[in-house]
C-alpha positions as CSV (number, residue, x, y, z in Angstrom):
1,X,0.0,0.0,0.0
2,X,1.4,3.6,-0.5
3,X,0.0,4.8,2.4
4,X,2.0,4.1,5.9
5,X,-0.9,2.8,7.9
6,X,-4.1,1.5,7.1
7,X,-6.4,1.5,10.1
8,X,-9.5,-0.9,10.9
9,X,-11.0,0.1,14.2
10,X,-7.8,0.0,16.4
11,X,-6.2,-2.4,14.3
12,X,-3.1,-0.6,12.3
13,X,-1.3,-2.3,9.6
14,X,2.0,-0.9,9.2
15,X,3.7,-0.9,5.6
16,X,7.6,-0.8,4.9
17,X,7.6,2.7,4.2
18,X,7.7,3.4,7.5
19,X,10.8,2.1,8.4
20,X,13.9,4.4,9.4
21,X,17.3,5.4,9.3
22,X,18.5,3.2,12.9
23,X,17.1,-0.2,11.8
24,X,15.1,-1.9,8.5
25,X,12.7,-3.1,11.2
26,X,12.4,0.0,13.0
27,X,9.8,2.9,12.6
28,X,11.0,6.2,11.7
29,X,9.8,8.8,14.2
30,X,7.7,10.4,12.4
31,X,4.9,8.2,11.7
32,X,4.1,7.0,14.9
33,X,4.1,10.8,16.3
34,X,1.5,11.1,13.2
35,X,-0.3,8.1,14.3
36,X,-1.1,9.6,17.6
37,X,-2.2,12.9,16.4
38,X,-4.5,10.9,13.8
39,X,-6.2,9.1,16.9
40,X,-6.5,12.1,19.1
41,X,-8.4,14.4,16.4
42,X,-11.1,11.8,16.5
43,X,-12.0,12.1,19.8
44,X,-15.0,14.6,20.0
45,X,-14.9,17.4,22.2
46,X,-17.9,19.2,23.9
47,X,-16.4,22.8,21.9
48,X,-14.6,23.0,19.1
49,X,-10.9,22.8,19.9
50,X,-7.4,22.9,18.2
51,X,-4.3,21.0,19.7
52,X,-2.2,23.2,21.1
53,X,0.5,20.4,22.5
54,X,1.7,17.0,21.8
55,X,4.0,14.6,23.4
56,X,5.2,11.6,22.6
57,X,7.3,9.3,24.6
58,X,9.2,6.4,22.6
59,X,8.6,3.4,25.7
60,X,10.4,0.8,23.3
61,X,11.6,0.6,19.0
62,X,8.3,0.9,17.2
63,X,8.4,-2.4,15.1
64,X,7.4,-2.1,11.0
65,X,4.5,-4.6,12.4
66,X,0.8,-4.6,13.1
67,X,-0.2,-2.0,16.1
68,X,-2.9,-1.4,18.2
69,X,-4.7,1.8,19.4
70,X,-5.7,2.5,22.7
71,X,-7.1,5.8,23.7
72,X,-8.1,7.7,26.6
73,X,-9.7,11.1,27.4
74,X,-8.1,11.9,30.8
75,X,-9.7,15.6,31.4
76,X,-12.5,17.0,29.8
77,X,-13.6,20.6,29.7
78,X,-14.8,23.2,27.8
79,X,-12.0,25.1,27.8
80,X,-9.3,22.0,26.9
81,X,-9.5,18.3,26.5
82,X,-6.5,16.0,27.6
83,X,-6.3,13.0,25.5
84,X,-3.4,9.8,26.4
85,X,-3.0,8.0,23.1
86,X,-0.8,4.7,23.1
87,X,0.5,2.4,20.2
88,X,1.0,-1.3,21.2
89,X,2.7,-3.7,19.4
90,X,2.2,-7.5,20.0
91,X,0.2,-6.4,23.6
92,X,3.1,-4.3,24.5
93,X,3.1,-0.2,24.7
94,X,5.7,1.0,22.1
95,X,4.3,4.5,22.5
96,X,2.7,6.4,25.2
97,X,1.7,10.4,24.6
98,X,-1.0,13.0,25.3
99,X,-1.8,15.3,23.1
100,X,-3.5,18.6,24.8
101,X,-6.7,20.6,22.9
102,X,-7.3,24.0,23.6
103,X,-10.8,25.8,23.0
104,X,-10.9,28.3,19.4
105,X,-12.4,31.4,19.7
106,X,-12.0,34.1,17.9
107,X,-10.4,37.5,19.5
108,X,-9.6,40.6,18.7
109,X,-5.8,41.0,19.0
110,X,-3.7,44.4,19.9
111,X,-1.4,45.2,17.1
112,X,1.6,44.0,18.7
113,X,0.2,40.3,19.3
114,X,1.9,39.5,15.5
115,X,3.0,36.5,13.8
116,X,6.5,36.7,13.5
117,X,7.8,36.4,10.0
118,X,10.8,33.9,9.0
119,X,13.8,35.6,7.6
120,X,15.0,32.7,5.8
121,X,14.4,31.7,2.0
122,X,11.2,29.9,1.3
123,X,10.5,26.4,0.0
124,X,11.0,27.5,-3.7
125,X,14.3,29.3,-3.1
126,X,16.1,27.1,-0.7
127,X,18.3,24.1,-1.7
128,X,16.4,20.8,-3.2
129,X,17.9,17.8,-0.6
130,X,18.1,14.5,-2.5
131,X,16.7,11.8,0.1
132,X,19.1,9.5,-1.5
133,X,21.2,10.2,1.7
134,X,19.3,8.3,3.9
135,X,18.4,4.8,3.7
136,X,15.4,5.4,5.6
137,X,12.1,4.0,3.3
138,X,10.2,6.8,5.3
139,X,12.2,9.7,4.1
140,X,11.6,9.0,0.5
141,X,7.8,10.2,1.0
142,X,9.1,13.3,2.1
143,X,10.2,16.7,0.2
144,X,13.4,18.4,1.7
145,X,14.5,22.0,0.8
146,X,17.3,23.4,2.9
147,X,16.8,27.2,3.5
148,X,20.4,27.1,5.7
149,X,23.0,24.2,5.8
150,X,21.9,20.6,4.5
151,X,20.5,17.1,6.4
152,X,22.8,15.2,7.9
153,X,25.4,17.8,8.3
154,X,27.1,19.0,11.4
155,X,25.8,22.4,12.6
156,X,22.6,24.2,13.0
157,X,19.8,24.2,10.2
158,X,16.9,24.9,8.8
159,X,15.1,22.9,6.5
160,X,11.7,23.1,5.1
161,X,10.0,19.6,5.0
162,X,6.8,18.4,2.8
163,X,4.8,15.3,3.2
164,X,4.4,13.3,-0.1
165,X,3.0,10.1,1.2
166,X,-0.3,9.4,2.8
167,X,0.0,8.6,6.7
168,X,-3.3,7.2,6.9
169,X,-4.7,5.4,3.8
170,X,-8.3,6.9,3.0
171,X,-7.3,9.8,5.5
172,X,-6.1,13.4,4.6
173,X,-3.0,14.7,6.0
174,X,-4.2,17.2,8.7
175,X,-2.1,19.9,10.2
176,X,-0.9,18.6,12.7
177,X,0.2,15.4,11.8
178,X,1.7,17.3,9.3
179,X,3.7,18.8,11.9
180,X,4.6,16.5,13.6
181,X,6.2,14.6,10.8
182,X,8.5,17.4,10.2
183,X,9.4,18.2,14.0
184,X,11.1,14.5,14.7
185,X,13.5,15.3,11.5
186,X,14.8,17.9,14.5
187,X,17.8,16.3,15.2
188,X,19.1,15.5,11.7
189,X,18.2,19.0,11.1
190,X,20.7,20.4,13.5
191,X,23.3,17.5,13.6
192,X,26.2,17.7,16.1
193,X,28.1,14.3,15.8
194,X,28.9,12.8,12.3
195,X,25.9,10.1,11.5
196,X,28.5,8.0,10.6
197,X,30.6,7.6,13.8
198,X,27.6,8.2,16.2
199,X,23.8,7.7,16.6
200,X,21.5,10.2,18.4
201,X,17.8,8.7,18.7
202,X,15.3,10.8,20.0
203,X,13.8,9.4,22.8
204,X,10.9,11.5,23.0
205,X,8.7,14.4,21.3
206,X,7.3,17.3,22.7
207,X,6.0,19.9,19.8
208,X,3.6,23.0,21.1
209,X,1.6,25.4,18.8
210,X,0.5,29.0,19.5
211,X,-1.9,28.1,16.5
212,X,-2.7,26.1,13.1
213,X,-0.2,25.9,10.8
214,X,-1.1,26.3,7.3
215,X,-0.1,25.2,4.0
216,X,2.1,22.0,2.5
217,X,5.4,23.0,4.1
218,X,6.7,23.0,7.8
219,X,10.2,24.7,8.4
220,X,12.1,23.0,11.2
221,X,14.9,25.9,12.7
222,X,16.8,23.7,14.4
223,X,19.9,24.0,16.6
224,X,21.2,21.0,19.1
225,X,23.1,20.4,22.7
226,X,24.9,17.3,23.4
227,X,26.3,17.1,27.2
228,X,29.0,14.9,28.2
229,X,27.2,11.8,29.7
230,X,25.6,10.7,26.6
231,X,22.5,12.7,26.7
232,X,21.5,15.7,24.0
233,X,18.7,18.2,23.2
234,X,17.6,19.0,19.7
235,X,15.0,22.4,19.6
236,X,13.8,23.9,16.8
237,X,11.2,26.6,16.3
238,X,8.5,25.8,13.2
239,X,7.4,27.9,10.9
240,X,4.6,28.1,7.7
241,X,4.9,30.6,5.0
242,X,3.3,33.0,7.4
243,X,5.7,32.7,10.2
244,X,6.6,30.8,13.4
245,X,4.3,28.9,15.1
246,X,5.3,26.6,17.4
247,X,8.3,24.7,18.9
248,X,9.9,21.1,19.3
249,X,11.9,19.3,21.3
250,X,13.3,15.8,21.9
251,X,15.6,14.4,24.5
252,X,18.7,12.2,22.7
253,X,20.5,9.6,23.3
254,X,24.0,9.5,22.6
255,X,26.0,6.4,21.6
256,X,29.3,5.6,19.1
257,X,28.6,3.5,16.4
């Protein structure tokens, strides 16, 4: 199937495109962290709501294999709902998050409450990445345009990332999951160590959103810490056409090849 996942109830069969960079039989970040966004927008709410924050904890590798769904609202209210969201694999949680909903309404803002605009090329004048660089099946359903230094490279980027691919077959791609796709490229955005001598998995995701992003592309600004006792911390602020939005984070673990 072209699609990641095809979902039957909570039944979720997993297709090889999902795989990563770390392991043939590992998933890629991304569509898991999609996953749970996809099950938490289906949850009603008693107002409409947008999420406003999502993370997601990697418990154990999330296996190219059939998953489960389980979900859970754990406070509800008219001003935000709090949803838990796990991904189990063989009976086993792979993936534990919460994803946060906040109420819409609409306001009248003072002037200075602003979007602020990114600085940086666009899509169509930045840099075309070749995703012949990874060997990650996932990555090839992905567009990569580098608005300041390349994938994979050590240093601080930015990098503007599409989503080709359906996550969900017979699903749209919504916003968020959108999002979150491009927020767990984070760390290879803003690479530190050389991917050849080291790994750095993320071992969770936290992404917040002042609002809706819009349009096809997400800009990842990334930048990354490594300490000395094999832990890291990639960040990156996220951006539409329109400006910055939101902001990511994941805690990495450290370790020679």
């Amino acid at each position: 199937m072209e699609a990641i996942f095809r979902v039957d109830g909570n039944d979720v069969v997993t297709s090889p495109n999902a795989a990563g960079p770390w392991d043939p039989g590992m998933q890629h970040g991304s569509p898991p962290a999609s996953l749970v966004v996809w099950a938490a927008e289906r949850i009603p709410t008693v107002m409409p709501m947008r999420i406003a924050r999502v993370t997601v904890d990697l418990m154990r590798p999330v296996p190219v294999a059939p998953l489960m769904i389980e979900s859970d609202v754990v406070r509800e209210g008219r001003k935000i709902q709090l949803c838990a969201v796990r991904l189990l694999a063989r009976g086993v949680v792979v993936v534990s998050a919460t994803v946060l909903k906040v109420r819409v309404q609409a306001d009248e803002l003072p002037p200075e409450a602003v979007i602020e605009q990114v600085a940086l090329p666009g899509p169509e004048q930045s840099h075309v990445e070749d995703v012949d660089f990874s060997s990650s099946p996932f990555v090839t359903g992905m567009s990569l345009r580098a608005a300041r230094g390349h994938f994979g490279r050590v240093g601080p980027g930015a990098i503007w990332y599409r989503v080709d691919r359906p996550i969900v077959e017979g699903a749209p791609v919504s916003q968020a999951m959108r999002t979150m796709a491009a927020a767990d490229f984070c760390n290879g955005t803003s690479a530190v160590l050389d991917f050849r001598d080291w790994t750095f998995l993320n071992a969770d995701l936290t992404v917040n959103f002042s609002r809706e992003p819009a349009g096809d592309w997400i800009l990842v600004d990334a930048e990354t810490w490594i300490g000395p006792d094999g832990a890291g911390l990639a960040m990156a602020r996220l951006a539409d056409l329109s400006g910055y939005f939101g902001r990511a984070v994941q805690s990495l673990v450290i370790e020679r090849r």
